[in-house]
Each structure stands twice: as C-alpha cells, then as structure tokens.
ROGU-828476 format. One record per residue (C-alpha): x, y, z. Coordinates in steps of 0.5 Angstrom, whole numbers, plus 500, padded with zeros to 3 digits. Layout:
BEGIN
XYZ;...
END
This chain:
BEGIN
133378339;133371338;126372342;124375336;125370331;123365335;116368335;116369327;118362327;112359331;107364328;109362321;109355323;101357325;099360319;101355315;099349320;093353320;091356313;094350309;092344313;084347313;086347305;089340305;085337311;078340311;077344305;074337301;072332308;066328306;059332307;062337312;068341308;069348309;071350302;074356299;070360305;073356311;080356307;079364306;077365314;082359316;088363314;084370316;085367324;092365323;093372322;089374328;091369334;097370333;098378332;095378338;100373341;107375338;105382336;108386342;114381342;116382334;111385329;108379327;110379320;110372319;111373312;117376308;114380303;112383310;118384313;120387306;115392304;115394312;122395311;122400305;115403310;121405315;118401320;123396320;130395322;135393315;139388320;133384322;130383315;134376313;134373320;126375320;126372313;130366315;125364320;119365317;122360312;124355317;117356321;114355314;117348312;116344319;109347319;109343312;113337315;108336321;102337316;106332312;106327317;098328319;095327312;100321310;097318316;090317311;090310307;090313300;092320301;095323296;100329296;098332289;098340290;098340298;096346298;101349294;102356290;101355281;100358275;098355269;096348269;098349276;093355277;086352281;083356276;088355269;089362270;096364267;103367269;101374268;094373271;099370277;104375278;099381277;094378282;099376288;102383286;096387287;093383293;099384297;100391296;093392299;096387305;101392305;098398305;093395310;097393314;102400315;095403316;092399321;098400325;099407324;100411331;093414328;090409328;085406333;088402338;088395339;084393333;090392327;089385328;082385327;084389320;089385317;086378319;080380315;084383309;088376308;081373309;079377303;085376299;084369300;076370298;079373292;085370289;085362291;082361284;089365281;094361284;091357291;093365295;101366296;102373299;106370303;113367300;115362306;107360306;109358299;115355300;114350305;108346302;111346296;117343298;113337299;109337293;115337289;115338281;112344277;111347284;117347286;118350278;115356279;117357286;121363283;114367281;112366289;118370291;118376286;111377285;109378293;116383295;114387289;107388292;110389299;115395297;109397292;104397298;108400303;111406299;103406297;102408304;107413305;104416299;098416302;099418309;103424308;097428306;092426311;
END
C-alpha cells in the first residue's frame, strides 16, 4: 500500500513543479516565455510521463477530484480514497516549497499569484464566482469522463496517457483565463498556501467545484458506457 501513496505523492509533486513552476518560471521570461500555450502543454506533460511511470503502481490519480469521481466510477476502493487524497496534498505543498525556494532565489521576485487558483478579483480574467464554479465543474467533469473512457477495458491499449494529458492540456487552453485552471484540489492548495491572502480565501471554491465535477463526470460515463 505505502508504495502506492508514495508514488501519487512523487507524481503530485511533478504536476505542480512542472505545470506551476512553467506558469511562475517561464510563462513571463523575457523574449522567450511560453505563455498561456506552454503553461497549457506543461501541465498536459505532467500528466503524461507520469501516467506512464506510476500508472501500473497506482492509477495515477494525482488529483483528488480523481480519486473522488473514480471512486463514485467504481473503480476505486473507498478505504484508499483519504490516504490517496492526503498524499496528493502533501506532494503538492512541497512541490510548491521547492518552487518557492527556486523563484525567491531571483532579486526582485515577487510571489504575487504564484500560480494560484481565484475568482473575481483574483480571476486572470475577473471572471466572477459563478463563472468560477461553473467552469471548473464542467472542466472537470469532461476530465473525468475523459479519464474513465480512455482507461475503459475497451479502449485501445497503451494510450490512455496520451488521451488525459491532452485533455488537461486543453482544459488548461480553455479556462486559465477563468480561474488560472484547477481541476485538481491538491494542485490548488499547494501554490496557495504560498501566496496567502484571498487565495488561501477562496481555497474553499477549488475544493467544491472540481469534486463536483469529478462525481458528475464519472456517473456521466457510466451512463454513457452501459449503452454502447
């Protein structure tokens, strides 16, 4: 068992080293940032590589919204639901530390957002609360269902990994602009522990929003897949 939550600690840990710290490292850099694209595809590769390196030891979930909508799914044992949640959380918080510790070591760095999830006056965009929950509903629940199919027995084999790291790339493509892209609660929680304030606020909509769209997303394809 502990070989399972090790390997979503370590995989957490790579989403948010490698999606968040493209966002705080490289998305702005001088005459060569990558931009809403590469923070996009950054975040797809996480997903990825580590699909393929920790998929056969534990799912891969790396996301307790995942874990969640798996669960409700029925492919996921209840009794590894919090442990699996508790160490995507820590592997997100100390990708964040170690991201922290990178970017502070620039004269002038400031943390501002640090890659952070918001709303409002927090949103990338403004967009508001409900613009907020709708979206990371619904762009989970397309993850989910995304997810469920690719991994489906039916499904072709060996490129599920392919599948969900370009539909977190293009969830990413459509709702930074909403809220800089959660989907993923650990994800949110890690960043923004270190950039406090209204994020750590509004932490709470980051939680909800993305577990609802899991379950949804799951029951979705269940619904689905019993009438093919």
């Amino acid at each position: 068992m502990i070989n399972k939550y090790a390997a979503e600690f370590v995989g957490t840990f790579w989403l948010v080293l490698g999606g968040c710290g493209s966002a705080v490292l490289a998305a702005a850099f001088p005459n060569v940032g990558i931009g809403l694209h590469g923070v996009s595809l950054a975040f797809g590769l996480t997903v990825l590589t580590m699909a393929y390196a920790i998929g056969h030891i534990s799912g891969c979930h790396l996301n307790p919204a995942v874990s969640v909508g798996l669960w409700i799914g029925g492919r996921f044992d209840r009794k590894e639901l919090i442990p699996y949640i508790i160490s995507q959380t820590l592997g997100a918080i100390a990708a964040a530390a170690v991201l922290y510790v990178i970017a502070t070591g620039k004269a002038g760095f400031e943390v501002g957002g640090f890659a952070a999830n918001g709303y409002a006056e927090l949103s990338p965009g403004k967009y508001s609360l409900l613009s907020a929950l709708v979206t990371e509903v619904v762009m989970t629940a397309m993850f989910l269902f995304v997810i469920m199919g690719a991994t489906d027995k039916r499904a072709p084999a060996g490129f599920a990994p392919i599948a969900i790291g370009l539909c977190l790339t293009l969830i990413h493509l459509i709702s930074i602009p909403i809220t800089n892209t959660s989907v993923n609660p650990a994800r949110s929680t890690g960043v923004a522990l270190f950039a406090g304030g209204g994020y750590v606020v509004q932490l709470w909509a980051f939680w909800v929003a993305p577990i609802i769209g899991g379950a949804l997303g799951a029951l979705l394809y269940n619904g689905v897949a019993r009438k093919a």
